[in-house]
C-alpha positions as CSV (number, residue, x, y, z in Angstrom):
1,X,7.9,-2.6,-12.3
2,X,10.8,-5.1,-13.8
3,X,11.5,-2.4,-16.1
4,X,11.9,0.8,-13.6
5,X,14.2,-1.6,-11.4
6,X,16.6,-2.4,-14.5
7,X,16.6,1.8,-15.5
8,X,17.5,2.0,-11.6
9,X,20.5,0.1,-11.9
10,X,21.5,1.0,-15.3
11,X,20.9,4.9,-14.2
12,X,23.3,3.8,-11.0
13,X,25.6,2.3,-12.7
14,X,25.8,5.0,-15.4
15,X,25.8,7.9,-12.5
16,X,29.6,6.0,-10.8
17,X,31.8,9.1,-11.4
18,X,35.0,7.5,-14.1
19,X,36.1,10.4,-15.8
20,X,39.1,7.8,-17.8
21,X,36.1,5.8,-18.9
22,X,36.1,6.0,-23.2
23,X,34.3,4.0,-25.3
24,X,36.1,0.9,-26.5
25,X,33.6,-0.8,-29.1
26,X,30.4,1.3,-31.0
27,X,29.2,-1.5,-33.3
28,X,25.3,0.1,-35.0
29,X,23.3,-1.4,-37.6
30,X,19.9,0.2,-38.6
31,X,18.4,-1.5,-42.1
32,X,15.3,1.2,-41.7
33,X,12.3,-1.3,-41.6
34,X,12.5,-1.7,-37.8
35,X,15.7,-3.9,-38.0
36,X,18.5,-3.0,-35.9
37,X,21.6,-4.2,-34.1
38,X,24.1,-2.1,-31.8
39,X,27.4,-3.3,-29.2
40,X,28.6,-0.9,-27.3
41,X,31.8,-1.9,-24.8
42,X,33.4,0.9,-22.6
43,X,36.7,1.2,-21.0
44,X,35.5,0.6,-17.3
45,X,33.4,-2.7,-17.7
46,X,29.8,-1.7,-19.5
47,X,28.6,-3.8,-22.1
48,X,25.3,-3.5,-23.8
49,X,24.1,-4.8,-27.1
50,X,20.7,-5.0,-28.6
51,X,19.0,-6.4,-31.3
52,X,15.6,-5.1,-32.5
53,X,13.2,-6.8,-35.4
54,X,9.6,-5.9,-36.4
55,X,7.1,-7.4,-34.2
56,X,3.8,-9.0,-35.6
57,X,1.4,-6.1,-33.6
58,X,3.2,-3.2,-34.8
59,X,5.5,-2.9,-32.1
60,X,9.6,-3.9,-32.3
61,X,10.5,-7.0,-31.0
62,X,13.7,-6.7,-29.3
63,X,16.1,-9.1,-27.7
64,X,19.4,-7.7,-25.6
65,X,21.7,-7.6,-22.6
66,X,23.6,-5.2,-20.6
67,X,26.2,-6.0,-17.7
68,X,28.0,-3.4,-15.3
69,X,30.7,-3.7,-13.3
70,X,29.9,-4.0,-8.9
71,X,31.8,-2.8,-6.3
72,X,33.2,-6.1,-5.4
73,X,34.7,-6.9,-8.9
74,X,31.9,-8.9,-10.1
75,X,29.4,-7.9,-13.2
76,X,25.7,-7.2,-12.8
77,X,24.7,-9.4,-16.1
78,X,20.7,-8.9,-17.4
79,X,19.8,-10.4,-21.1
80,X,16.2,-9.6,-21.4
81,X,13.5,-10.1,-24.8
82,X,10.3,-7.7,-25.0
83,X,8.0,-9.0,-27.7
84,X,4.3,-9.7,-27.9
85,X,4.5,-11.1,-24.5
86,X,5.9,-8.6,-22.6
87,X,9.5,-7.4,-20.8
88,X,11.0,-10.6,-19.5
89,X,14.6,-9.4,-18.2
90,X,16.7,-12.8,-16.6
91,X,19.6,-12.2,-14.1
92,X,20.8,-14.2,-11.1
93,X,20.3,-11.1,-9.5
94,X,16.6,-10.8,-9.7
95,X,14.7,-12.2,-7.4
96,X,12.7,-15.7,-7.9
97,X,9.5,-17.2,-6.4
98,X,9.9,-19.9,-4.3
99,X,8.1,-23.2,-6.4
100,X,4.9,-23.8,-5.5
101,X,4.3,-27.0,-3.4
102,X,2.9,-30.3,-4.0
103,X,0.2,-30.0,-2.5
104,X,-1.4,-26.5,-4.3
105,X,-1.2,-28.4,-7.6
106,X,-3.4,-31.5,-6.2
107,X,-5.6,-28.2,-4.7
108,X,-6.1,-26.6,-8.2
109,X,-6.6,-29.8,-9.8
110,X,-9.7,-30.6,-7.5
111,X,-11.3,-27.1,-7.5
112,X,-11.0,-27.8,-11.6
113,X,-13.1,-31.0,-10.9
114,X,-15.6,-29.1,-8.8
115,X,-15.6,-26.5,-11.1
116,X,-16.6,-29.0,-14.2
117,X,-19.1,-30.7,-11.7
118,X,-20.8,-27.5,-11.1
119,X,-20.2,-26.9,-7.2
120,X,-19.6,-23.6,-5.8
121,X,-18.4,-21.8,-3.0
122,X,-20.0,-18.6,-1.6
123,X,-18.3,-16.5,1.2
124,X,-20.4,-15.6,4.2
């Protein structure tokens, strides 16, 4: 879900109509063997750069971070690593759970307890 919001911004971002826009940087390295490295900087304030290594499960482990210009003359800034453990994008722009209160942990450390002690709960 993480992922299809990122390609919604990027594609939004890529669809704002700047016809002066030219690319400014095109930095690429590709060794072959699943190594690779690429920059790219345009004229009108996108940035992206990725670098990719093999993973351990056959898949390419790849670490990166892309930032767009906003309407109000901020950036939209994302850095983001997909390994072995999954897409994990970080952005002051996506949204974050509230913490979980005191009291849920002192909840789930007793229901551990019961748990170990053999007790059980049915529903009715």
């Amino acid at each position: 879900m993480k992922f299809v919001l990122l390609a919604c911004l990027l594609a939004v971002a890529a669809a704002r109509p700047d016809k002066d826009a030219t690319i400014t940087l095109d930095e690429r390295s590709d060794s072959g063997d699943g190594n690779f490295y690429y920059n790219v900087q345009t004229s009108n304030g996108i940035e992206l750069s990725k670098t990719g290594t093999p993973g351990s499960e056959g898949q390419s482990n790849m670490d990166g971070s892309f930032r767009f210009p906003l309407e109000d003359g901020t950036y939209a800034e994302f850095r983001y690593v997909a390994d072995e453990n999954g897409y994990r994008p970080e952005s002051s722009l996506l949204p974050v759970a509230p913490p979980i209160p005191e009291h849920v942990h002192e909840l789930l450390r007793i229901a551990a307890e019961q748990r170990a002690q053999g007790i059980t709960f049915t529903r009715k």
